[in-house]
Short mmCIF file of the C-alpha atoms (twelve columns), coordinates in Angstrom:
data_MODEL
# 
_entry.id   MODEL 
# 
loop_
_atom_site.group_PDB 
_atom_site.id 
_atom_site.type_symbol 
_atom_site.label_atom_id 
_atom_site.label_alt_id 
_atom_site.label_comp_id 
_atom_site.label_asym_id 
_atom_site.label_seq_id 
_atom_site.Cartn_x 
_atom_site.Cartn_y 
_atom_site.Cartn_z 
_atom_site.pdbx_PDB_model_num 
ATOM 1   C CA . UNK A 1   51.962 84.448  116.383 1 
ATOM 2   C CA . UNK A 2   51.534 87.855  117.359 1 
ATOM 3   C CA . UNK A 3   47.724 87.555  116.281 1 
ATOM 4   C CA . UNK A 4   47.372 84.474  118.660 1 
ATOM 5   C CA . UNK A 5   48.850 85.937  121.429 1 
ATOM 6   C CA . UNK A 6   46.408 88.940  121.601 1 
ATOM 7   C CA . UNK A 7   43.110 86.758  121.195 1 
ATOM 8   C CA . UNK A 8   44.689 84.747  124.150 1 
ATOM 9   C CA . UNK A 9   44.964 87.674  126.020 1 
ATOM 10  C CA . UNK A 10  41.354 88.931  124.921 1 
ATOM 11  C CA . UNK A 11  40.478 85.360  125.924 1 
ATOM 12  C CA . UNK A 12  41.796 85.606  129.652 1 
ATOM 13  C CA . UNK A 13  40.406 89.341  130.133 1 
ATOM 14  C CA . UNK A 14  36.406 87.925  128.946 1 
ATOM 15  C CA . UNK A 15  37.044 84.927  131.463 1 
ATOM 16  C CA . UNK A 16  38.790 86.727  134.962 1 
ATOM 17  C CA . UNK A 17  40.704 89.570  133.982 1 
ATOM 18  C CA . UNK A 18  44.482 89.884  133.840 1 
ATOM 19  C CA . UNK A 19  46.153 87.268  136.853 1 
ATOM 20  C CA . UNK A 20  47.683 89.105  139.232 1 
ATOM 21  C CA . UNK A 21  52.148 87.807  138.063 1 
ATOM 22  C CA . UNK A 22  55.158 90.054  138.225 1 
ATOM 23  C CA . UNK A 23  56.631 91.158  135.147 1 
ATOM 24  C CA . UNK A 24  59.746 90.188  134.013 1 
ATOM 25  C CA . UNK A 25  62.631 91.546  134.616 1 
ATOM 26  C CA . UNK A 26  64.169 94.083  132.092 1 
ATOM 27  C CA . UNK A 27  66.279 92.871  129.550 1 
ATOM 28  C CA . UNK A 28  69.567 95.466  128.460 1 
ATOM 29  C CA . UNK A 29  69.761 96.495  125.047 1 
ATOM 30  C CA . UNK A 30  71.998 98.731  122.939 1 
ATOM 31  C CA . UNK A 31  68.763 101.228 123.254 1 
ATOM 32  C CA . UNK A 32  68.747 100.353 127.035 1 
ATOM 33  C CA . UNK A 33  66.875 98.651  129.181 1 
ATOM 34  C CA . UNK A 34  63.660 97.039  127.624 1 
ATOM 35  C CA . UNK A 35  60.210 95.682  129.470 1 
ATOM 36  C CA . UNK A 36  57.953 93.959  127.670 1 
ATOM 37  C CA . UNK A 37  54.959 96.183  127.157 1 
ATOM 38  C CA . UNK A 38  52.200 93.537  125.907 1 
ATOM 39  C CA . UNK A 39  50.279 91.648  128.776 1 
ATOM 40  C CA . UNK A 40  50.468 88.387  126.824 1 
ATOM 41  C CA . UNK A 41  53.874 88.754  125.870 1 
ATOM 42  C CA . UNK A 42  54.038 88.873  129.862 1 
ATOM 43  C CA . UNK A 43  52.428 85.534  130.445 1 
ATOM 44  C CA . UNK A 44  53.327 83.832  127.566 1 
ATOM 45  C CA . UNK A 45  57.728 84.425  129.044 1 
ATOM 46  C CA . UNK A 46  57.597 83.668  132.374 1 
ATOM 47  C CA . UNK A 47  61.298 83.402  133.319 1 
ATOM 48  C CA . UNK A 48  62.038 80.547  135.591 1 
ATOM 49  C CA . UNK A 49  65.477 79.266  137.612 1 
ATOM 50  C CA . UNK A 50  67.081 76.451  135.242 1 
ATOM 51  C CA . UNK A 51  65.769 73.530  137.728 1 
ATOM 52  C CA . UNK A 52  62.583 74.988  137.118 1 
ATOM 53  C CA . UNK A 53  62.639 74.492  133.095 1 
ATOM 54  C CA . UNK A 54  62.896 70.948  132.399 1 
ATOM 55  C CA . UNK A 55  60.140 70.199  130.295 1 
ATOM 56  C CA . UNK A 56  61.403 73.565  129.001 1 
ATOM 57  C CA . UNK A 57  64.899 72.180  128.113 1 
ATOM 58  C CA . UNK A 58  66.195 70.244  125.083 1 
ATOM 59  C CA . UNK A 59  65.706 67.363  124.369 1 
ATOM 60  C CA . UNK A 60  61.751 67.972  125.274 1 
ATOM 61  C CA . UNK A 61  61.737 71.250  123.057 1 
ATOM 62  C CA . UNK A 62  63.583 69.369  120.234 1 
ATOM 63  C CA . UNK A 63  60.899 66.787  120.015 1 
ATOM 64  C CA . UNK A 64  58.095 68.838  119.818 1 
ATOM 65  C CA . UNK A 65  59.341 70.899  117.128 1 
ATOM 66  C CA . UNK A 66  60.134 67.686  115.435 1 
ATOM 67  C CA . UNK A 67  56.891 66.451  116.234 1 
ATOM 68  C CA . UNK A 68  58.898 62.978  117.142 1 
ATOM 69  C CA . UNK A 69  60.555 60.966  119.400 1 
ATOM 70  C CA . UNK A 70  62.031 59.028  120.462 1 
ATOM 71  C CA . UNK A 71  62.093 60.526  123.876 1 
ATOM 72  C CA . UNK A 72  61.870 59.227  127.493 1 
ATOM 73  C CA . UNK A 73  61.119 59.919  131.151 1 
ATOM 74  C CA . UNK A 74  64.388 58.634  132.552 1 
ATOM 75  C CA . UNK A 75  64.349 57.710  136.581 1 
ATOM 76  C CA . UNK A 76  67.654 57.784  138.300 1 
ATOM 77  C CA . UNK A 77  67.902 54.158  138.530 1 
ATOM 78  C CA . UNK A 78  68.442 54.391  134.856 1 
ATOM 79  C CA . UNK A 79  64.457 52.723  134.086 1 
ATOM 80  C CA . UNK A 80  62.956 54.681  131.019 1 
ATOM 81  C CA . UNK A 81  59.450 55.588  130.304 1 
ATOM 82  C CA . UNK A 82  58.943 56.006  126.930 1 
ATOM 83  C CA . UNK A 83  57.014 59.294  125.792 1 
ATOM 84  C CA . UNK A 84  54.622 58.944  122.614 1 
ATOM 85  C CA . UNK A 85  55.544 62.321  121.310 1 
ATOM 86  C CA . UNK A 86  54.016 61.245  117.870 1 
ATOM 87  C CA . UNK A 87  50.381 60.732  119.523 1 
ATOM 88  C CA . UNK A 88  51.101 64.027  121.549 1 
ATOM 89  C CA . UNK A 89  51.939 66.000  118.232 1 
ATOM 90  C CA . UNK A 90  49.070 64.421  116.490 1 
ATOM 91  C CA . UNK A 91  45.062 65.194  116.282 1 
ATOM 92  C CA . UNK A 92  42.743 64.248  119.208 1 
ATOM 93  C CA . UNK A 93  42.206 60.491  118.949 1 
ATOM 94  C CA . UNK A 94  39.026 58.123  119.656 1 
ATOM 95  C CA . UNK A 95  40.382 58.047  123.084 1 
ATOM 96  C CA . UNK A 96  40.828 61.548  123.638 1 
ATOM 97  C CA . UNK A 97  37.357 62.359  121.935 1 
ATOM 98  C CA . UNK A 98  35.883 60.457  124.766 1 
ATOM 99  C CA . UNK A 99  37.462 62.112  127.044 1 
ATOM 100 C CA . UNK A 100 36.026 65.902  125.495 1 
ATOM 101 C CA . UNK A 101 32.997 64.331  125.373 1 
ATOM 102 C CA . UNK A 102 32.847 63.822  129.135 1 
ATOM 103 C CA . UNK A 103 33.915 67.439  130.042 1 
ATOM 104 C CA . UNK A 104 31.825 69.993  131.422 1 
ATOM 105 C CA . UNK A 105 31.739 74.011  131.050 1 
ATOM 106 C CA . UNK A 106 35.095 75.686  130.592 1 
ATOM 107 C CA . UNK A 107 37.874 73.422  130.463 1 
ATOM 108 C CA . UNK A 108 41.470 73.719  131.511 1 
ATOM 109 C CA . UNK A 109 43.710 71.247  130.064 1 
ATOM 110 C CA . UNK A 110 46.494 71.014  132.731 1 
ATOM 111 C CA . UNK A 111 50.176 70.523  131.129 1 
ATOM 112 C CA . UNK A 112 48.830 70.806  127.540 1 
ATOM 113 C CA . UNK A 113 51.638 69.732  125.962 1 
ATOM 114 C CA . UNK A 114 51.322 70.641  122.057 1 
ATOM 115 C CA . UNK A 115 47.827 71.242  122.347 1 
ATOM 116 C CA . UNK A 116 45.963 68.431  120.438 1 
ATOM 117 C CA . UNK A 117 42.893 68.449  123.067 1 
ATOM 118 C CA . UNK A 118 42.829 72.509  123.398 1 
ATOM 119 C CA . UNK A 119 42.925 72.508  119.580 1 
ATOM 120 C CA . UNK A 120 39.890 69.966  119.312 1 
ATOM 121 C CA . UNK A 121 37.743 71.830  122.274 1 
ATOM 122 C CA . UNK A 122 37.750 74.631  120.195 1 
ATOM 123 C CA . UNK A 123 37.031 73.060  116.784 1 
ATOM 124 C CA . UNK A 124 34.154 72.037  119.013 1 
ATOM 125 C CA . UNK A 125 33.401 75.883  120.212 1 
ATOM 126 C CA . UNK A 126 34.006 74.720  123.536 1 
ATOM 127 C CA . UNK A 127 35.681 77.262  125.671 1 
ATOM 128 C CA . UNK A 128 38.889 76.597  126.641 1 
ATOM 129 C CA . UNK A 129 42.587 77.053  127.860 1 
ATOM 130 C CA . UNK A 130 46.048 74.964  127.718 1 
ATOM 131 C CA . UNK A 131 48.694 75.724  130.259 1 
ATOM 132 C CA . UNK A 132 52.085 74.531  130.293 1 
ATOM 133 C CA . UNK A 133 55.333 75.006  131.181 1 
ATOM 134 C CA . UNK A 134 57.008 74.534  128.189 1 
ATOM 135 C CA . UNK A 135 57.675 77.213  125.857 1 
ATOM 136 C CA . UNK A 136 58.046 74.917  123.104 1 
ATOM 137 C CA . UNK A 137 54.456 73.573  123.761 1 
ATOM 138 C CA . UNK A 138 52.956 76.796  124.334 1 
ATOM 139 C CA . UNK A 139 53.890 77.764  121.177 1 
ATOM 140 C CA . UNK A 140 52.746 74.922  119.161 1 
ATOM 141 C CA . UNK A 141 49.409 75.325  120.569 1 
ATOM 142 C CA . UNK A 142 49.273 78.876  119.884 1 
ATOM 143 C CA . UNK A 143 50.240 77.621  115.966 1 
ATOM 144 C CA . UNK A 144 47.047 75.513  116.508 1 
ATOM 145 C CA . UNK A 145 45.202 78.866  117.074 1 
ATOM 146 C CA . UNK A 146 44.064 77.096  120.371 1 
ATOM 147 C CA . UNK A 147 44.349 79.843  123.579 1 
ATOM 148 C CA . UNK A 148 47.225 78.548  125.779 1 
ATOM 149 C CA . UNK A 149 49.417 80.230  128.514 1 
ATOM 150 C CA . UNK A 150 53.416 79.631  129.776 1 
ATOM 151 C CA . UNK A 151 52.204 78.813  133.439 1 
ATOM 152 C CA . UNK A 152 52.601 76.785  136.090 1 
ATOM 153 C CA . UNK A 153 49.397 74.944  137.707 1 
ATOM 154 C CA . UNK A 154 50.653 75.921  140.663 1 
ATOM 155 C CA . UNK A 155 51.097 79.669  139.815 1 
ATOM 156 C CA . UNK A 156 47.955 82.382  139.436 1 
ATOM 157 C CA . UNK A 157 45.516 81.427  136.533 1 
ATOM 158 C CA . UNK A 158 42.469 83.340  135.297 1 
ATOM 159 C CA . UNK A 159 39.259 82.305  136.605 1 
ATOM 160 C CA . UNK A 160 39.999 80.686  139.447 1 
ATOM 161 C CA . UNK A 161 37.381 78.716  141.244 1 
ATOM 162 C CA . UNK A 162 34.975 78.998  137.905 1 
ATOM 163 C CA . UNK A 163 36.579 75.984  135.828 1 
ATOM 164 C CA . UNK A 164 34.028 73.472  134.791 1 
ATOM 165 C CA . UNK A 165 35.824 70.587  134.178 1 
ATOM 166 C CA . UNK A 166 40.388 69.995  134.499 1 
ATOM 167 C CA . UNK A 167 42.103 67.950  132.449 1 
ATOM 168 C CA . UNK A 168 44.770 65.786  133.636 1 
ATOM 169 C CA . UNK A 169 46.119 63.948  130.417 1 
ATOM 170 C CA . UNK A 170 49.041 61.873  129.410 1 
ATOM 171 C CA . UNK A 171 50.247 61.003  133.008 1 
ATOM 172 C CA . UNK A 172 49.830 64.929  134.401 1 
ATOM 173 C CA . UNK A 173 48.488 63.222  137.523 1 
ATOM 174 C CA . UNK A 174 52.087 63.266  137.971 1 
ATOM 175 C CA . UNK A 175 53.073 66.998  137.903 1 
ATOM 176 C CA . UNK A 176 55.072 67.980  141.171 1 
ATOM 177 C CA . UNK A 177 55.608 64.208  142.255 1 
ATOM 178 C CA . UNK A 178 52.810 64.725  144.760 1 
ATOM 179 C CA . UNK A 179 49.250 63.725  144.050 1 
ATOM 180 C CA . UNK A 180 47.216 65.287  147.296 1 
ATOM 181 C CA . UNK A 181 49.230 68.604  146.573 1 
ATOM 182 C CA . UNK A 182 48.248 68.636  143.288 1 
ATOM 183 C CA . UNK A 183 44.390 66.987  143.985 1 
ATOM 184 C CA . UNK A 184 44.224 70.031  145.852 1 
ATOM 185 C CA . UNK A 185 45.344 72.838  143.733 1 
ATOM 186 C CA . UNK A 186 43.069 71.738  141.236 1 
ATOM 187 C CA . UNK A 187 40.333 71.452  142.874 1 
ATOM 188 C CA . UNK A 188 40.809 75.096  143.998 1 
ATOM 189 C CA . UNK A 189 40.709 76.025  140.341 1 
ATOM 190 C CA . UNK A 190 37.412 74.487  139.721 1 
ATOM 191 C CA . UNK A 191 33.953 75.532  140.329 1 
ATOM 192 C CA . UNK A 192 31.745 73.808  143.455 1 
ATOM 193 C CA . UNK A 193 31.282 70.348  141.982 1 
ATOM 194 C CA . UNK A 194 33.691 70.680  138.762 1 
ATOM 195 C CA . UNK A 195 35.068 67.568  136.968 1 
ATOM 196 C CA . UNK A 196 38.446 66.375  137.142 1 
ATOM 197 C CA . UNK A 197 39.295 63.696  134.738 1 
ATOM 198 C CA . UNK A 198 42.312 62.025  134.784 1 
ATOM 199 C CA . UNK A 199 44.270 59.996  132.819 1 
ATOM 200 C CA . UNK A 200 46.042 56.864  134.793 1 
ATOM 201 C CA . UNK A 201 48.802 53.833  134.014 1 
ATOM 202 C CA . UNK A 202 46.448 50.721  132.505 1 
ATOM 203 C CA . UNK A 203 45.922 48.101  135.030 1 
ATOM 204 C CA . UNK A 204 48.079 48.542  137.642 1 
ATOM 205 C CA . UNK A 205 47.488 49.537  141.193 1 
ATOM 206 C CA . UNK A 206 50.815 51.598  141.476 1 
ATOM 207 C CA . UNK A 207 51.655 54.426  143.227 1 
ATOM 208 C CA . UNK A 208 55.336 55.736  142.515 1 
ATOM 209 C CA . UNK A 209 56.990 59.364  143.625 1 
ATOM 210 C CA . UNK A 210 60.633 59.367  141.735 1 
ATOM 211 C CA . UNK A 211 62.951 61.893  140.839 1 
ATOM 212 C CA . UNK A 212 63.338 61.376  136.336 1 
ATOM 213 C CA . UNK A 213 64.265 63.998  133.682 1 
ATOM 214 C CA . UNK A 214 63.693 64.281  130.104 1 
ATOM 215 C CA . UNK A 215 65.890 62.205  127.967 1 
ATOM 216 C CA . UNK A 216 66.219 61.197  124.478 1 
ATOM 217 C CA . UNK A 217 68.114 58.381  122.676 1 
ATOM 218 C CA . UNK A 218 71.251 60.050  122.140 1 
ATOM 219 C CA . UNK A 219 71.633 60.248  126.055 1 
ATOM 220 C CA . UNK A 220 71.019 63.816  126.191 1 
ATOM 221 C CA . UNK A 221 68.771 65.019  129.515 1 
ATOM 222 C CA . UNK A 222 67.322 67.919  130.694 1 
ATOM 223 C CA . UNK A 223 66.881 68.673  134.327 1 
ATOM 224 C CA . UNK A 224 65.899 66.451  136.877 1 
ATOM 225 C CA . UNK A 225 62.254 66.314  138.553 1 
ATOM 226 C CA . UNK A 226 59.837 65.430  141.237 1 
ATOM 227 C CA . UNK A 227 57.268 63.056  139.125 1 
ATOM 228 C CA . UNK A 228 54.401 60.616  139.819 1 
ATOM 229 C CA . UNK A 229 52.839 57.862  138.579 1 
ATOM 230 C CA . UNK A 230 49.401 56.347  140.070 1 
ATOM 231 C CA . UNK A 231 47.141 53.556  138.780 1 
ATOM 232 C CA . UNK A 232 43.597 54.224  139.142 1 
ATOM 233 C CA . UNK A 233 42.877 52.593  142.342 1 
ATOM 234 C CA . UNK A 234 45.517 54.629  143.978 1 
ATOM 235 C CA . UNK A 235 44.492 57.586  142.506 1 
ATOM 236 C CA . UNK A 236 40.773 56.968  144.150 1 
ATOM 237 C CA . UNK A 237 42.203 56.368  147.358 1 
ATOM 238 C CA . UNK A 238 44.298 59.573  147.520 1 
ATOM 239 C CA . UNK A 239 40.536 61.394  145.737 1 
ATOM 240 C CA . UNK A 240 38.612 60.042  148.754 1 
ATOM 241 C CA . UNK A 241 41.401 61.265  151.425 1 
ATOM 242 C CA . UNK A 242 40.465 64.953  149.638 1 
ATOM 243 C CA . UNK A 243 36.580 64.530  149.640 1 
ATOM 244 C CA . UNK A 244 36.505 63.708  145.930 1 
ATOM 245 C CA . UNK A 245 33.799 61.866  144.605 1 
ATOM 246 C CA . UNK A 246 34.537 59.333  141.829 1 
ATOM 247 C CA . UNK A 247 31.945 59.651  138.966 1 
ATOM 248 C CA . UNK A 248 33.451 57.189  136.386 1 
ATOM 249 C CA . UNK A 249 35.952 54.886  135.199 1 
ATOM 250 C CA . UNK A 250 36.667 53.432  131.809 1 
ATOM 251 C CA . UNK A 251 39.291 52.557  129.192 1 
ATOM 252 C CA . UNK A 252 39.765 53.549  125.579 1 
ATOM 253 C CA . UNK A 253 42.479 52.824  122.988 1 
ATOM 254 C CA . UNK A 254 45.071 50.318  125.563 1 
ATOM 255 C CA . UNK A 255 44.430 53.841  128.085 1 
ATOM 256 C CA . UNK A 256 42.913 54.416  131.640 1 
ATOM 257 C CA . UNK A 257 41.141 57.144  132.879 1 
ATOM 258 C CA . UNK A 258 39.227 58.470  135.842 1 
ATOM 259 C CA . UNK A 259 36.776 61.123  136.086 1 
ATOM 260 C CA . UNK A 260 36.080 63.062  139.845 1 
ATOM 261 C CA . UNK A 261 33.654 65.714  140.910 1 
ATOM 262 C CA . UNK A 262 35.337 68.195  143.517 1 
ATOM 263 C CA . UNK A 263 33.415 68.504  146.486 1 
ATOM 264 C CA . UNK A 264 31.578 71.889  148.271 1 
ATOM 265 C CA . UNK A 265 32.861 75.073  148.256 1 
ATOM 266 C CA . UNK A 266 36.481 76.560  147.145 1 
ATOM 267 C CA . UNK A 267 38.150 79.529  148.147 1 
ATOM 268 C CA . UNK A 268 38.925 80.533  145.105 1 
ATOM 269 C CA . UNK A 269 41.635 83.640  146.073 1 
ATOM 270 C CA . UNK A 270 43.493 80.556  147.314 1 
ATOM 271 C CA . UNK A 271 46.312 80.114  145.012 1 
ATOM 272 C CA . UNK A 272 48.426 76.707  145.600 1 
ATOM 273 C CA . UNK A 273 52.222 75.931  145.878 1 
ATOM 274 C CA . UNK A 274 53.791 73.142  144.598 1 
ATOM 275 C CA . UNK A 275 55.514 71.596  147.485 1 
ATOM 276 C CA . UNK A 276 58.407 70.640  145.072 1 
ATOM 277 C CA . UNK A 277 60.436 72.747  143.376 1 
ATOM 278 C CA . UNK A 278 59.219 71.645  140.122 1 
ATOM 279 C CA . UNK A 279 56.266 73.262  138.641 1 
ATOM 280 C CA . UNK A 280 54.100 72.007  135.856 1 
# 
């Protein structure tokens, strides 16, 4: 793991140089106090407040190790979503070759997950980076030996402004519960005219902002958090609002997806803030 964690960091130092993110705090020992002295060991433990972690949190971690379900996106209505772990855990698809096939430049798969697309990208030589939130999924794309970093989208990330294409995969559309918010923070990490494509729910024109957590069938949950979920046509209407342009459409494998070219120039020393306290 060590091994992985220094390419990454080679990775991110060829692409923008090391993000500007405090260290974290020193930990007591029976030697005394200890600070981690290895940049990626740095990004790769972000500490966060405990209603920051819940993709963090068992039962999300659990799964992925397990590389199972069943697991769930509970709202507080009691209505579950069910998660396809399996899929997640598995190799890049038909459907998600289409989507790789579609991307432009350097690509930055937004809330990774366990890395099956940042794995395939790089079978493909494609550059690339994962970033999630989850240490659990961080880790098993490191195990890939795919580059991936413990961040937030809304936190600093190298080469801001100089992505070529971001993926938002497996319902990430809905990462801080607000679309526009997070329309805009990625379009601040791409370059002038980048590609967003997005994956969105099959067939339905819905646009839902609910507060859900991670649960599994035992009942157990993690924390609770601000999450969307848009159907394509509300998706375009929120791109428009932004000055996005909508390049393409299409379906593959029972899912939906949208692709989007940002618009103009970025100010790329902008970095975003998640106007919930949940980042992803």
């Amino acid at each position: 793991m060590t091994g992985l964690r220094q390419r990454t960091a080679a990775w991110i130092t060829r692409q923008a140089g090391p993000p500007a993110i405090p260290r974290p705090a020193t930990t007591g020992t029976e030697s005394g106090p200890r600070r981690a002295s290895d940049d990626t060991d740095v990004l790769l433990s972000d500490p966060r407040p405990d209603t920051e972690r819940a993709w963090s949190a068992d039962p999300y971690s659990l799964a992925l190790h397990s590389g199972r379900g069943p697991l769930f996106l509970r709202r507080t209505d009691g209505w579950l979503l069910p998660l396809d772990v399996e899929r997640w855990c598995a190799d890049a698809d038909a459907a998600d070759l289409e989507v790789l096939r579609r991307c432009e430049g350097a690509v930055l798969d937004v809330g990774c997950g366990p890395g099956r697309l940042v794995a395939a990208l790089c079978r493909q030589g494609r550059r690339v980076l994962g970033i999630d939130v989850s240490e659990a999924a961080v880790a098993r794309t490191l195990r890939l030996g795919a580059p991936a970093l413990h961040r937030s989208v809304f936190e600093p990330l190298p080469a801001e402004g100089r992505w070529g294409t971001a993926l938002l995969i497996d319902g990430n559309i809905g990462i801080g519960g607000d679309p526009a918010a997070l329309l805009d923070r990625t379009g601040r990490l791409l370059a002038p005219g980048g590609l967003l494509i997005a994956e969105t729910v099959p067939d339905l024109d819905l646009d839902e902002r609910v507060q859900v957590h991670v649960a599994d069938a035992r009942g157990a949950h993690g924390t609770a958090f601000p999450w969307a979920r848009l159907g394509t046509p509300a998706l375009l209407r929120y791109a428009e609002r932004a000055g996005w342009h909508a390049v393409a459409q299409w379906t593959a494998g029972g899912r939906s997806f949208a692709a989007l070219r940002s618009h103009g120039s970025r100010n790329a020393s902008h970095t975003g803030r998640s106007p919930a306290t949940q980042p992803v």
